[in-house]
C-alpha positions in Angstrom: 85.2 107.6 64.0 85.6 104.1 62.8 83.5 101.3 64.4 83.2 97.8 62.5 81.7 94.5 64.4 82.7 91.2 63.0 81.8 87.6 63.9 84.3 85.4 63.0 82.8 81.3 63.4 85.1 78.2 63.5 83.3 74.7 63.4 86.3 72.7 65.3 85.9 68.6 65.7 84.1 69.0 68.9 83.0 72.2 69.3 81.4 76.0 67.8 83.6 78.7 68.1 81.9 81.9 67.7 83.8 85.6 68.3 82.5 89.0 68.4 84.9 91.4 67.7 84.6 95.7 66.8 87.6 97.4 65.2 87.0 100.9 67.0 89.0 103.8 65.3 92.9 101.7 65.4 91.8 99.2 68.8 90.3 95.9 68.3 88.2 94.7 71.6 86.2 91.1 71.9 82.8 91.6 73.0 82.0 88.1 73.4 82.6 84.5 73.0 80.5 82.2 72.6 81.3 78.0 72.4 78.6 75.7 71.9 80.0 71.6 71.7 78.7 69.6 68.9 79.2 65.6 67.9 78.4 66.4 64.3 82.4 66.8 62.7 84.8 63.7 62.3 88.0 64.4 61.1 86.7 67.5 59.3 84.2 65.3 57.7 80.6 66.8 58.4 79.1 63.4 59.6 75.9 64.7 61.2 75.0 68.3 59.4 71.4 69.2 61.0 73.8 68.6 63.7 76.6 71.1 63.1 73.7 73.9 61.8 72.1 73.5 65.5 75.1 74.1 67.7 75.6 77.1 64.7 72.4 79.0 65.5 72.8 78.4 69.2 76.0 80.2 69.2 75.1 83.0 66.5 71.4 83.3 68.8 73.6 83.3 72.2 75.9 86.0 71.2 72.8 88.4 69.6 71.1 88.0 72.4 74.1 89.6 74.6 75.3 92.3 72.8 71.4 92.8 72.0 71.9 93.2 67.6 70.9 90.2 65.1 74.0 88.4 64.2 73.1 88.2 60.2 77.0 87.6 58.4 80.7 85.9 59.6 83.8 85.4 58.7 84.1 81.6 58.5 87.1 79.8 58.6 88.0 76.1 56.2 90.2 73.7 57.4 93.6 73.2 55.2 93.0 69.9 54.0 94.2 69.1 51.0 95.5 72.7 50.7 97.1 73.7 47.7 98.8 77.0 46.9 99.4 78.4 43.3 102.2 81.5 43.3 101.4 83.9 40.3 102.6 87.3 38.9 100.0 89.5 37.4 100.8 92.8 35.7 98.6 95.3 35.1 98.8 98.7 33.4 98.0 101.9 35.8 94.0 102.8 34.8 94.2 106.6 36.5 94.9 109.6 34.5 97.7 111.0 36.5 99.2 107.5 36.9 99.6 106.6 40.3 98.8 103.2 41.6 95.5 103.2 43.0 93.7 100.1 44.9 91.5 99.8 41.5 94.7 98.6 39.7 95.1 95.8 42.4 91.7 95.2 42.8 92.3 94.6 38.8 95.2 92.4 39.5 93.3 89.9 42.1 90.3 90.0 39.4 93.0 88.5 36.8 94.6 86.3 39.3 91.2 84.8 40.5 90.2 83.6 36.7 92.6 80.2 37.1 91.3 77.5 37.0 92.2 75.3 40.2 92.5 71.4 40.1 89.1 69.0 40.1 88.4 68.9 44.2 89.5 71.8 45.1 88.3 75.2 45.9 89.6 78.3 45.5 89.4 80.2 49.4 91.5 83.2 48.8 93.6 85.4 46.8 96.7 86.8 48.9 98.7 89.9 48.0 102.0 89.2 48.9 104.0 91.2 47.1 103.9 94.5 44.7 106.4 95.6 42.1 106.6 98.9 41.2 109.5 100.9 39.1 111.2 97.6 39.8 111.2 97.9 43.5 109.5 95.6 45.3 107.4 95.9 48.3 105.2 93.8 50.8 102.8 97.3 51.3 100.5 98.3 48.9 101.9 101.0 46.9 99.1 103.6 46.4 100.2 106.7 45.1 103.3 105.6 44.0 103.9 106.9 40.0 104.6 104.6 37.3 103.1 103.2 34.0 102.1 99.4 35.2 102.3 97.6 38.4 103.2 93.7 39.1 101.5 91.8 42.0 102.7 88.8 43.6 99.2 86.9 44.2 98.7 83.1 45.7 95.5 81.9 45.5 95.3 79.6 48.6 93.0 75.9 47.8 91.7 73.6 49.9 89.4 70.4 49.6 86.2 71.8 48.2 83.8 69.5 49.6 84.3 70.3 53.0 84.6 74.3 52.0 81.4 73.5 50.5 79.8 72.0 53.2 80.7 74.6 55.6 79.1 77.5 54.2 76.3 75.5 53.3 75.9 74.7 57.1 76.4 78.8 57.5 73.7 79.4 55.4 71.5 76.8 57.3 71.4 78.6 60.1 69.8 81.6 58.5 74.0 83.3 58.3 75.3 85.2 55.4 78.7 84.1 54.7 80.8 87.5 54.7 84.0 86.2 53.7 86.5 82.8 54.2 90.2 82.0 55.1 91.9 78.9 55.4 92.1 78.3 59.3 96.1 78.1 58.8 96.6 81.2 57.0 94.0 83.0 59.8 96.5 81.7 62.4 99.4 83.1 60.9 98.3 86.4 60.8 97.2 86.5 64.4 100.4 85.7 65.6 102.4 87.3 63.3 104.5 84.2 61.7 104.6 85.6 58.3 106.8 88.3 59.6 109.2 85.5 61.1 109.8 83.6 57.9 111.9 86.4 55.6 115.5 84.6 56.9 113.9 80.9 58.3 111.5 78.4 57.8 108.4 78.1 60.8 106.8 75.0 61.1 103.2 76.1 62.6 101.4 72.8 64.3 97.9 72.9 65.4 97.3 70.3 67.7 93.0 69.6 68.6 91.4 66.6 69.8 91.0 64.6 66.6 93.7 65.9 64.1 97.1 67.8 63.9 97.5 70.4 61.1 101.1 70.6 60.2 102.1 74.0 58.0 104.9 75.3 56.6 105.6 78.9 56.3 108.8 80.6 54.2 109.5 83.4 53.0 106.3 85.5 54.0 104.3 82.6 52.9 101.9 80.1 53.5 103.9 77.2 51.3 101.6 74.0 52.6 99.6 72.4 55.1 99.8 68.3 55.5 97.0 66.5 58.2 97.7 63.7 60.7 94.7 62.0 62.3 95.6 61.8 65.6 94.8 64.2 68.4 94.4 64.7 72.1 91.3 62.2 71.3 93.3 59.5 70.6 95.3 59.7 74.1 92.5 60.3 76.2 90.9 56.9 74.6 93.8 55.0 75.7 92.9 56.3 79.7 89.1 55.1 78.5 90.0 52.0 77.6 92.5 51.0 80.3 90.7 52.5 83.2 87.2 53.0 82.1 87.0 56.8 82.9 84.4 59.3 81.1 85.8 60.2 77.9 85.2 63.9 79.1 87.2 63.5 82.2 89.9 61.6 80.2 90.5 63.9 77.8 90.7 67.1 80.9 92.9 64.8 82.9 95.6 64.9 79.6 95.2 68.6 79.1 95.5 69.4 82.7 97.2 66.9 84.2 100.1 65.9 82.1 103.7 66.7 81.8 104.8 65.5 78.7 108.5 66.2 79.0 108.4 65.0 83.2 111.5 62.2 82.9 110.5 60.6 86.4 106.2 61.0 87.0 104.9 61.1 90.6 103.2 58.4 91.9 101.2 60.4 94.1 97.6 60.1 93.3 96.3 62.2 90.8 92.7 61.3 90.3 90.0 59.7 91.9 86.6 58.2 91.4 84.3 55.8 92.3 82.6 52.6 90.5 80.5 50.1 91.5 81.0 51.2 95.6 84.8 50.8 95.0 86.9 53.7 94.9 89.6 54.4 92.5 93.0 55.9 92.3 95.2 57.1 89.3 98.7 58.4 89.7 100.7 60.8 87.1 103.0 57.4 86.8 99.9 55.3 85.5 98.8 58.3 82.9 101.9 59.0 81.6 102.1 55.2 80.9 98.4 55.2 79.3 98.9 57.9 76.8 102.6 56.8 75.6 101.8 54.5 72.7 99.9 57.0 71.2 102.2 59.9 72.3 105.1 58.2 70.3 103.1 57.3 67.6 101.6 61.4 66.9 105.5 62.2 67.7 106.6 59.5 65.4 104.8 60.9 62.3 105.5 64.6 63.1 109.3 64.3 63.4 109.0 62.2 60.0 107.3 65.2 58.1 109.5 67.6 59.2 113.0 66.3 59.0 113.2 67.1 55.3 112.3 71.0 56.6 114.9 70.9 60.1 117.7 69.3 57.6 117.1 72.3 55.1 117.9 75.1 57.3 117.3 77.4 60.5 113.5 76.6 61.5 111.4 77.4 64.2 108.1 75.7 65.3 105.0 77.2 66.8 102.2 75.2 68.5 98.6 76.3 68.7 95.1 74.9 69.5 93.7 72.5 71.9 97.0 71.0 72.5 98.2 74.8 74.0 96.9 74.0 77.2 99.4 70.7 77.7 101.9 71.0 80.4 105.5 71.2 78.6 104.2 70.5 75.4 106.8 72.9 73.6 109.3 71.1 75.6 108.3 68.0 74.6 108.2 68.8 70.7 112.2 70.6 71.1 113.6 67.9 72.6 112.3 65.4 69.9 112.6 67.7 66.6 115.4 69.6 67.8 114.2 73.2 66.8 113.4 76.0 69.1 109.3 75.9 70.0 106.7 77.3 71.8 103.4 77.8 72.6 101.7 81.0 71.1 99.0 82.2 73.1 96.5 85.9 71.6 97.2 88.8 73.5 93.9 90.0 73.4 92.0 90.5 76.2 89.1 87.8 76.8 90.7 85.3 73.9 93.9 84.7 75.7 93.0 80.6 75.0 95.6 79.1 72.1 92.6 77.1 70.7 90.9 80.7 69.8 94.0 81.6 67.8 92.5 80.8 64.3 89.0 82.0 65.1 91.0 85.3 65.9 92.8 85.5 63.2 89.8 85.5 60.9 89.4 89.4 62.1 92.7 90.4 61.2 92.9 88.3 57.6 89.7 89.6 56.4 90.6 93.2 57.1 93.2 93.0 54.8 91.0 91.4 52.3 88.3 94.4 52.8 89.9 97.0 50.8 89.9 94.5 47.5 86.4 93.2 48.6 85.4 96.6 48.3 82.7 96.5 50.5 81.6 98.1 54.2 79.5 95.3 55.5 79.2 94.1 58.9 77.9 91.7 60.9 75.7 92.8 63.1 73.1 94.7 62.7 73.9 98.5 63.1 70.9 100.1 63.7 69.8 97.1 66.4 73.3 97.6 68.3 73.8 101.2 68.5 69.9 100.9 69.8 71.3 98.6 72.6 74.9 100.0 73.9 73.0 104.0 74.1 72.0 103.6 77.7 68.3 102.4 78.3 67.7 101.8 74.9 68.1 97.7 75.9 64.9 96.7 77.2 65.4 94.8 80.4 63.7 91.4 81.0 61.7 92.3 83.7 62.3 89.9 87.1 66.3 89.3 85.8 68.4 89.8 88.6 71.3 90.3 86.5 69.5 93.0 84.3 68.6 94.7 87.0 72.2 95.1 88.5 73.4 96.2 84.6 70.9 99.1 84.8 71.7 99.9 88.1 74.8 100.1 87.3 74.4 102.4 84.0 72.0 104.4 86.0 74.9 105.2 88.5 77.7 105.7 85.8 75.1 108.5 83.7 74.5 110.1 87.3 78.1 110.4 88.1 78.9 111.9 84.5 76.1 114.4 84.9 77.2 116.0 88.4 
């Protein structure tokens, strides 16, 4: 029986994401999420750091707490800015006797790979696999047990702006975390979704629309090829509501998630909203916010159809839109009609993360399990001994007054009954 827990933590611009996942024999189930706001992040920029180690520990001390096991190690992910990829081919004589490829000979080939040196300002994330060469035939699997005399790995090693890397594990660490491993939040993405798979005969234009920024990357041919940042986001729309009508910025920005139709050619006038300042009530049709936001609107499209003309004009493309900006109303629409590429909206699958801005936090699972055969390590997140104490039934102790706690052992009182008759 195989049973692995993982934590994988995201520190978006406005919020801590924090999932709990356990790989159990071949099924992978969320045990819980946790998201915990924070001010502390401008434009990726770690502006107020106590800050960002706070809403860190809250999260990491929320989620132990429920699943009753210390939280000690994640899988962080590192935002693609400046990202930088460098493609190399590493070959490497087979080491065993009988020889067959064994994961020690790629382990050996990542080891080689990982001793460039990368450009001032950047730091190296990861070393990807993408491709093995063996007998002259090439594969995107690992070929262990395969016979020959040497083996040739594709291997990119994936940069990004080291700063920033830097500064988020230091914040990890902060909050009393071991950091078990890091992906670039684009690459994570890709593998939760699957994209890589879609790029052998087209190019896939992935953008990641949150509140302050849009991360624009391009896959092809199985790969991650680059990653370009615009500096506009849902923020910047909601502000233009703020400005004109004086709402909450909170409010603003849930009225353009939930309450826009981006692609709507005629908007209702029918009231949509309404509030009260100052004894004097308010109204605010879908007319009057489609009219706030489209300055801005135009603007963030203006930008994105410029960076990827180049990319439609080059060939049969396909774009896929993640993150905050998932939970717009015709969004995808919106983004075809203006680029002129087939698009939609790519929401997880898995049950209790089915949220597009949990996507890359997701992915982090997936990307990392990969990884863990060249990391060469079994460690965990959690601790083992404090969670297999906690899921055997009474071995939780109950706070005693909780009216909740008492309806959980009720409950696992009743189930143990049943099994026994």
């Amino acid at each position: 029986m195989d049973k692995q827990i993982f934590a994988a933590l995201e520190i978006a611009d406005h919020e801590v994401r924090l999932l709990v996942g356990e790989f159990f024999n071949t099924r992978f189930n969320i045990i819980k999420v946790e998201r915990v706001p924070v001010a502390g992040v401008q434009f990726h920029q770690l502006t107020e750091p106590n800050e960002v180690v706070k809403a860190i520990r809250r999260a990491a001390e929320n989620a132990s707490r429920m699943i009753g096991a210390r939280i000690e190690r994640v899988l962080l992910s590192i935002p693609s800015r400046d990202m930088m990829r460098k493609s190399l081919k590493i070959t490497v004589p087979v080491s065993s006797f009988d020889r067959r490829v064994t994961v020690l000979d790629v382990r050996e080939a990542v080891k080689n790979a990982m001793k460039t040196k990368v450009e001032n300002g950047l730091a190296l994330i990861s070393a990807v696999c993408v491709r093995y060469t063996c007998n002259g035939i090439s594969t995107r699997r690992m070929p262990i047990g395969e016979l020959c005399d040497e083996l040739t790995v594709d291997v990119d090693l994936l940069c990004a702006n080291r700063k920033i890397a830097f500064e988020y594990v230091n914040c990890v660490e902060q909050a009393g975390l071991e950091v078990l491993d890091i992906s670039l939040d684009s690459f994570a993405i890709a593998k939760e979704a699957a994209l890589f798979e879609q790029t052998m005969d087209q190019n896939l234009i992935l953008i990641r629309l949150e509140e302050q920024t849009t991360t624009l990357s391009l896959l092809s041919k199985g790969k991650l090829a680059s990653c370009e940042i615009i500096e506009q986001g849902i923020d910047q729309w909601s502000k233009a509501l703020v400005e004109r009508y004086e709402l909450p910025p909170a409010e603003a920005v849930r009225l353009v998630k939930y309450n826009t139709r981006l692609n709507q050619r005629r908007p209702l006038q029918t009231p949509i909203y309404i509030w009260s300042k100052n004894t004097k009530t308010y109204t605010l049709s879908e007319k009057e916010l489609c009219e706030a936001i489209r300055e801005p609107l135009e603007s963030w499209m203006g930008q994105i159809e410029q960076m990827c003309r180049p990319i439609l004009k080059a060939g049969k493309t396909q774009i896929v839109i993640v993150g905050e900006g998932g939970e717009l109303q015709e969004i995808a629409e919106y983004v075809q009609d203006h680029l002129g590429a087939p698009a939609k909206v790519y929401y997880p699958e898995t049950l209790g993360v089915r949220d597009s801005s949990l996507t890359g936090c997701l992915g982090l699972f997936y990307a990392y399990k990969d990884q863990q055969p060249l990391l060469n390590t079994d460690q965990v997140s959690v601790n083992a001994a404090q969670f297999e104490k906690a899921v055997t039934i009474g071995g939780l102790k109950k706070e005693k007054n909780s009216v909740d706690d008492s309806i959980t052992k009720r409950l696992k009182d009743m189930l143990f009954e049943a099994k026994q008759k």
